[in-house]
TORBA-318792 format. One record per residue (C-alpha): x, y, z. Coordinates in pm, 1 decimal. Layout:
% TORBA-318792
NODE	X	Y	Z
...
This chain:
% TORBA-318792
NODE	15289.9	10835.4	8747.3
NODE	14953.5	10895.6	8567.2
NODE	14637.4	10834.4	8775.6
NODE	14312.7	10777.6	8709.0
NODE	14032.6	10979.1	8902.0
NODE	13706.9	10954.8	8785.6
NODE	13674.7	11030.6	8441.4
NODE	14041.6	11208.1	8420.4
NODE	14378.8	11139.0	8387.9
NODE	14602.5	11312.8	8664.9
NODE	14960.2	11355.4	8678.9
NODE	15227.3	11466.5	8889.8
NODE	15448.3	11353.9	9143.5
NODE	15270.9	11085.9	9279.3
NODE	15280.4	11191.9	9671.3
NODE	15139.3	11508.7	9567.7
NODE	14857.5	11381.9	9381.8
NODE	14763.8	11161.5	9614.7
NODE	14743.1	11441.2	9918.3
NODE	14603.3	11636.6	9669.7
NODE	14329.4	11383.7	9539.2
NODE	14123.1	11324.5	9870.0
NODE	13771.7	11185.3	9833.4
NODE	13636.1	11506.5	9956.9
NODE	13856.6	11758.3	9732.5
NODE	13788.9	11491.5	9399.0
NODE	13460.0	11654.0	9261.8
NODE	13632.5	11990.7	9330.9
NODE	13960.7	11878.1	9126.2
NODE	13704.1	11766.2	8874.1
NODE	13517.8	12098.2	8846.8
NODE	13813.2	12312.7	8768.3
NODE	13947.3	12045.7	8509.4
NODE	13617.5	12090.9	8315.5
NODE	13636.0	12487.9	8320.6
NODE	14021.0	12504.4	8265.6
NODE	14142.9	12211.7	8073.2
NODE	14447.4	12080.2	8115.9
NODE	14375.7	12239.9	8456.7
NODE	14747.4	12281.0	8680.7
NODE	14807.6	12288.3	9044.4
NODE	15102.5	12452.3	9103.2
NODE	15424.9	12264.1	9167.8
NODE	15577.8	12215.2	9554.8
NODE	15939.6	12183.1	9659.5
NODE	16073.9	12211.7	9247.7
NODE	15839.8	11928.6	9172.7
NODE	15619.3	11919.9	8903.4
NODE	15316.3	12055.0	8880.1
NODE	14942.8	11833.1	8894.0
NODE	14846.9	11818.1	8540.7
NODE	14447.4	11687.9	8478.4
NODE	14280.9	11595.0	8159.5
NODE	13955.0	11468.0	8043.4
NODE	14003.0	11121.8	7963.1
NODE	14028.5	11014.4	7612.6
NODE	14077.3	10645.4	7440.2
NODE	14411.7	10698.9	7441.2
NODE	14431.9	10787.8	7806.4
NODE	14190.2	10546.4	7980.8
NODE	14463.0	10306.0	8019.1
NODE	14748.1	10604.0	8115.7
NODE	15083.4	10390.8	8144.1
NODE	15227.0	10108.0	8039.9
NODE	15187.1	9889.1	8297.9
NODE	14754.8	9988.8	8272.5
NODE	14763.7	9867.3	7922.1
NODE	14940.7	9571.3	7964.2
NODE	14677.1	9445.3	8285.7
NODE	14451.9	9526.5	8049.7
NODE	14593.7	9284.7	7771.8
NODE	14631.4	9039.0	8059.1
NODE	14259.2	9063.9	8171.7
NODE	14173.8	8965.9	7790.8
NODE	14047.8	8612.4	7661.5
NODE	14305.8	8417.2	7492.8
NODE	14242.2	8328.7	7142.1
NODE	14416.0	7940.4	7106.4
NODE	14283.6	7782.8	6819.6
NODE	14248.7	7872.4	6467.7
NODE	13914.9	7758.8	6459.7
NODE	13824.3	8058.7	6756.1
NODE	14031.0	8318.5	6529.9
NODE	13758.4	8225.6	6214.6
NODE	13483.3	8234.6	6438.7
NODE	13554.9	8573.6	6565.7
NODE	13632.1	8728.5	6231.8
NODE	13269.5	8577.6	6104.0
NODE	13134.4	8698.8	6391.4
NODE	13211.6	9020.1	6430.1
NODE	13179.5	9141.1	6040.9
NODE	12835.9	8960.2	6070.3
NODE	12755.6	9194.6	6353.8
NODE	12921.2	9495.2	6187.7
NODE	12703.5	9476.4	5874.8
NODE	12403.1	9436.1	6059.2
NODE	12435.3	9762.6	6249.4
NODE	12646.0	9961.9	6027.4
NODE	12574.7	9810.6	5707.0
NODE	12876.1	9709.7	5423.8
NODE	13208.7	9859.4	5529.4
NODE	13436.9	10075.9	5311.1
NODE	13721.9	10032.9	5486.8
NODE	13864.6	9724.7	5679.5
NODE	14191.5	9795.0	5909.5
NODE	14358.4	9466.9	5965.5
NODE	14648.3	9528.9	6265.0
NODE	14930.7	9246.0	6294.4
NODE	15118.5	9242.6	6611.8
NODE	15392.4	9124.5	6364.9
NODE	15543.1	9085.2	6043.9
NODE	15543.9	8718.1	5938.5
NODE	15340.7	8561.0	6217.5
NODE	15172.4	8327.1	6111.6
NODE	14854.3	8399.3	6361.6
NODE	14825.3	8786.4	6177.8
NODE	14836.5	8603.9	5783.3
NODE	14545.9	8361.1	5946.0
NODE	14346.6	8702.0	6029.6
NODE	14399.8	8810.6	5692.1
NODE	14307.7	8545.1	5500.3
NODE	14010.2	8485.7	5736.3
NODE	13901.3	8905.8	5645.5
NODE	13963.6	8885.0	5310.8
NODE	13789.0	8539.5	5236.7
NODE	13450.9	8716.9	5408.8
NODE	13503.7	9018.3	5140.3
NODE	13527.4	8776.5	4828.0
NODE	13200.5	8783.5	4725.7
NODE	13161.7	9207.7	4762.1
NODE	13102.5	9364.7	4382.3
NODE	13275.6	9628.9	4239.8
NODE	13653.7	9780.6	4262.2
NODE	13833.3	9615.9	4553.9
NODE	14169.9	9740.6	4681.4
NODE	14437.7	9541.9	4901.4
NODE	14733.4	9728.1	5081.0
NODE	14980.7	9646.2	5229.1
NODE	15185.9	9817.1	5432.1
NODE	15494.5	9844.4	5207.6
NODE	15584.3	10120.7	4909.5
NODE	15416.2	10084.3	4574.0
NODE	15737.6	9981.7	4418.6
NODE	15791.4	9696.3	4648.6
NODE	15454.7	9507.1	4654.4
NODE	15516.2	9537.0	4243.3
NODE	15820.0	9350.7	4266.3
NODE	15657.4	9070.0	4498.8
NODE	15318.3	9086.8	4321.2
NODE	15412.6	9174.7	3915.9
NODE	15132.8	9233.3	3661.1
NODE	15044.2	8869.0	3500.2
NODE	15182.0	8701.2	3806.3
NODE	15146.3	8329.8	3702.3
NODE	15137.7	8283.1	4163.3
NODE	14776.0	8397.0	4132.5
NODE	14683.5	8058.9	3911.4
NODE	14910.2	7858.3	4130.9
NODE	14680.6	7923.9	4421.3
NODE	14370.7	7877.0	4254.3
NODE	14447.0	7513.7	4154.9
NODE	14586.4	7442.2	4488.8
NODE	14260.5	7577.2	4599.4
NODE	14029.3	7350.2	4377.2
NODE	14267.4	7088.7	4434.1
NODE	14299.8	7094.7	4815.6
NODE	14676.7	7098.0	4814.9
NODE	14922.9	7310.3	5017.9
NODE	15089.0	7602.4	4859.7
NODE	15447.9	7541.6	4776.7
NODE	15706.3	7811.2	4865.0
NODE	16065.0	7866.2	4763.7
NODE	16309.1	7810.4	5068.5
NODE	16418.5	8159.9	4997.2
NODE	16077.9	8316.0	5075.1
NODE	16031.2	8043.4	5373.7
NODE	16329.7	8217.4	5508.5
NODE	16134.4	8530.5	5575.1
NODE	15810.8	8494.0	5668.5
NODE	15717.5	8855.0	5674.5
NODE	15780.7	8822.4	5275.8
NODE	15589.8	8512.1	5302.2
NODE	15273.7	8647.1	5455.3
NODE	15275.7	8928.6	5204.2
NODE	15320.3	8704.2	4935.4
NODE	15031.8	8480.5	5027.5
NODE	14794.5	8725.4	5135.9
NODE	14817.5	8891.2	4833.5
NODE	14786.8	8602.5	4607.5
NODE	14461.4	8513.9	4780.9
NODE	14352.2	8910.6	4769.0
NODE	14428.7	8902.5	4367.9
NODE	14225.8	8532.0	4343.1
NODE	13920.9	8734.0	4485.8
NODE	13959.1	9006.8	4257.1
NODE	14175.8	9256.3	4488.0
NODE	14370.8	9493.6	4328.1
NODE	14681.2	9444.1	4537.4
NODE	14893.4	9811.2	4636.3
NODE	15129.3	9903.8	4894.7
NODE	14997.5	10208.4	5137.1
NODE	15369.7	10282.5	5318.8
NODE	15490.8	10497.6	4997.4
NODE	15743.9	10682.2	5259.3
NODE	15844.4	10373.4	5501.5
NODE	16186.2	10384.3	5656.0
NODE	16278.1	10699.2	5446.0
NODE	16023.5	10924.6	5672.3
NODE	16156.3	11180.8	5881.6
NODE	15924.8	11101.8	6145.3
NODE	15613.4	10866.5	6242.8
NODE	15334.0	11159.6	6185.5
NODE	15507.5	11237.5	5844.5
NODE	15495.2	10835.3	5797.0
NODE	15152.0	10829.4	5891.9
NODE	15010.8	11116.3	5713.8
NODE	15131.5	10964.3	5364.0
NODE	14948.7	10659.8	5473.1
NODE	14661.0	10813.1	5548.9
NODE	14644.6	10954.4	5248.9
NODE	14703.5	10704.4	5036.3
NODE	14410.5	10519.2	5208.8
NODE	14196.4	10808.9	5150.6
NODE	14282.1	10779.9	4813.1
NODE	14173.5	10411.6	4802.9
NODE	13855.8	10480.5	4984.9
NODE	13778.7	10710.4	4720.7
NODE	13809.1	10510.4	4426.5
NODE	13722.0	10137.6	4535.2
NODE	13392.3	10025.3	4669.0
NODE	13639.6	9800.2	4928.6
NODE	13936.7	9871.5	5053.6
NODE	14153.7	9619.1	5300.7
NODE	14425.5	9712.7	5461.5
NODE	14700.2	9524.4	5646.9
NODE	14926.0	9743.5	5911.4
NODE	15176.2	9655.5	6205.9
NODE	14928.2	9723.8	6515.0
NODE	15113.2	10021.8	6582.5
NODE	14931.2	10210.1	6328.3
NODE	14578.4	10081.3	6335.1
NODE	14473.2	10339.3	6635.8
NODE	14603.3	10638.6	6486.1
NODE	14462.4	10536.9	6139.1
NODE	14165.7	10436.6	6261.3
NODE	14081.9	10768.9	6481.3
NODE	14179.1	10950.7	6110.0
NODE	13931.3	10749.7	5895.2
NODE	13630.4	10563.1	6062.5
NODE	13459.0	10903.7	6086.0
NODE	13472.0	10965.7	5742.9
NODE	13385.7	10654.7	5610.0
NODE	13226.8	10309.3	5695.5
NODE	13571.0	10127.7	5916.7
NODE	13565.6	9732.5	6025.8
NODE	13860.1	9712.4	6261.4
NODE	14039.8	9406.3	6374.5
NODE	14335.0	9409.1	6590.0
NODE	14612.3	9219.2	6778.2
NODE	14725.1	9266.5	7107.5
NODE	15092.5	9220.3	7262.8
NODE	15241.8	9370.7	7569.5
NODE	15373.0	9692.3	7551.0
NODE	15738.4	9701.5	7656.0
NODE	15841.3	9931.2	7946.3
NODE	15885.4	10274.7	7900.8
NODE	15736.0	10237.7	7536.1
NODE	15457.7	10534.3	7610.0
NODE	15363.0	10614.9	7275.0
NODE	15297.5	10235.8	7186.9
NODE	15094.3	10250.5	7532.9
NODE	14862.3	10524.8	7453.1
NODE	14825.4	10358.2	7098.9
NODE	14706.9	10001.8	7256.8
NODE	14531.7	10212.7	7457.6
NODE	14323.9	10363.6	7166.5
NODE	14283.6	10027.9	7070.6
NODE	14117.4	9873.3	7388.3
NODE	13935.2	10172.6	7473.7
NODE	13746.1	10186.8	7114.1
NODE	13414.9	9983.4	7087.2
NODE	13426.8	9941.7	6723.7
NODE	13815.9	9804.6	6758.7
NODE	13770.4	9399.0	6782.3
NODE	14100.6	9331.4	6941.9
NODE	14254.9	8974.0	6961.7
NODE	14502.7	8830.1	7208.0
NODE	14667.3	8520.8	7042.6
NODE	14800.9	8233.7	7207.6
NODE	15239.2	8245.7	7140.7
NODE	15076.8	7879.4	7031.2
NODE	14954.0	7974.1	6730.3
NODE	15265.9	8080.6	6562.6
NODE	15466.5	7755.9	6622.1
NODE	15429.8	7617.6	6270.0
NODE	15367.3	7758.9	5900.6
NODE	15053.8	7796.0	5848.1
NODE	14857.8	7578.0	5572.8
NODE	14701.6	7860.2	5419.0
NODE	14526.0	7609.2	5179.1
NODE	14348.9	7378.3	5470.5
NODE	14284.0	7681.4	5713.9
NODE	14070.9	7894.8	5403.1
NODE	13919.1	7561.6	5260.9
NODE	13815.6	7377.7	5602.6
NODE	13804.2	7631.5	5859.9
NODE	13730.5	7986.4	5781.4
């Protein structure tokens, strides 16, 4: 059971760390953590040995049920109306102390709520008016976001005059059916209306051998982006914002926004990710209220009325 002491993460078996962590022996602990790090204190009885690191954003919150007090502690976000606000708010702030970003990380806590395509559109529709080469990515392969988005896609139109005209946008009942499809579709509509170039970043998806291999050819394909577009958006399962994030926003300008949801037990990778994610100042994180997703969003109304 990990504990927190100070400004470390400690663990062992929990009895043991807690005779060894008395207030008076805690500044010692702390001393020989900071000359020997990951410092050990050797095991008792066959149990295992005290283990202490230096805490780091993915540690501050060091287990599952941390992170998800954490989450709980958080203001709920119940209206559409508070979503907009934040999202004006907070890339207001962001260029006024970092200036115009490069790269905006967009994390949905899932595919086809309709809460995450509000976030989007809200994001995107504050990045309109930006000059220059914009990029849009979504977290699909190339080849798939071609076949939902083709070159001369008569959809981009379609949502311009339903735009002007102040009418909702009209799906198939095929594409209502799956709403991840359906965010994706409209999202990238909108992106292309404002001039977005619209790409998928997830060229190795569910063929990876692994989530670092997964991640790395993300990573690079949003270096890539970065490189050539004076904007680049990009819209990820909130699994992957942290470790993208802690990849690019030293290298170049990052707006982050993020969704929150509890981390199920025993999940400790997805902890220490949500950690990352609450611990990071420049992370906006959102907790939506379940409320939010109870009906399709009018993607029309919500850009035209209250973004």
């Amino acid at each position: 059971m990990p504990l927190k002491v100070g400004p470390f993460i400690v663990t062992g078996h929990r009895s043991d760390v807690q005779k060894k962590l008395l207030p008076g022996e805690k500044e010692h602990f702390a001393r020989t953590a900071l000359d020997n790090e990951p410092a050990l204190l050797p095991a008792k009885r066959n149990k295992l040995p005290i283990e202490i690191r230096r805490m780091s954003p993915w540690t501050r919150y060091p287990s599952v049920d941390a992170v998800n007090a954490e989450i709980a502690r958080r203001p709920v976000t119940d209206s559409l109306q508070s979503l907009a606000r934040q999202v004006r708010l907070h890339v207001a702030e962001h260029r006024r102390t970092k200036g115009e970003p490069q790269l905006v990380l967009v994390g949905e806590h899932q595919h086809g709520a309709q809460s995450a395509m509000a976030l989007v559109l809200a994001l995107t529709r504050e990045f309109g008016d930006v000059a220059g080469r914009k990029t849009f990515m979504l977290e699909w392969s190339r080849q798939a976001v071609q076949r939902l988005h083709p070159p001369n896609d008569a959809g981009v139109d379609y949502v311009a005059r339903r735009l002007r005209r102040d009418r909702p946008v009209r799906f198939l009942p095929a594409l209502l059916a799956n709403l991840d499809f359906l965010n994706k579709r409209m999202t990238g509509l909108y992106a292309r209306h404002l001039r977005f170039e619209v790409k998928g970043c997830d060229a190795l998806h569910l063929r990876a051998p692994s989530q670092e291999a997964r991640e790395g050819a993300m990573h690079e394909a949003l270096r890539q982006a970065t490189a050539e577009s004076q904007l680049t958006i990009v819209v990820v399962g909130v699994h992957h914002l942290p470790e993208l994030h802690h990849r690019l926003a030293g290298r170049v300008n990052t707006l982050s926004m993020t969704t929150l949801i509890p981390v199920p037990r025993g999940d400790t990778d997805q902890a220490k990710r949500t950690s990352y994610a609450l611990s990071t100042p420049d992370i906006h994180t959102l907790r939506l209220a379940e409320a939010l997703d109870a009906n399709y969003l009018d993607a029309v109304n919500f850009i035209n009325h209250v973004v």
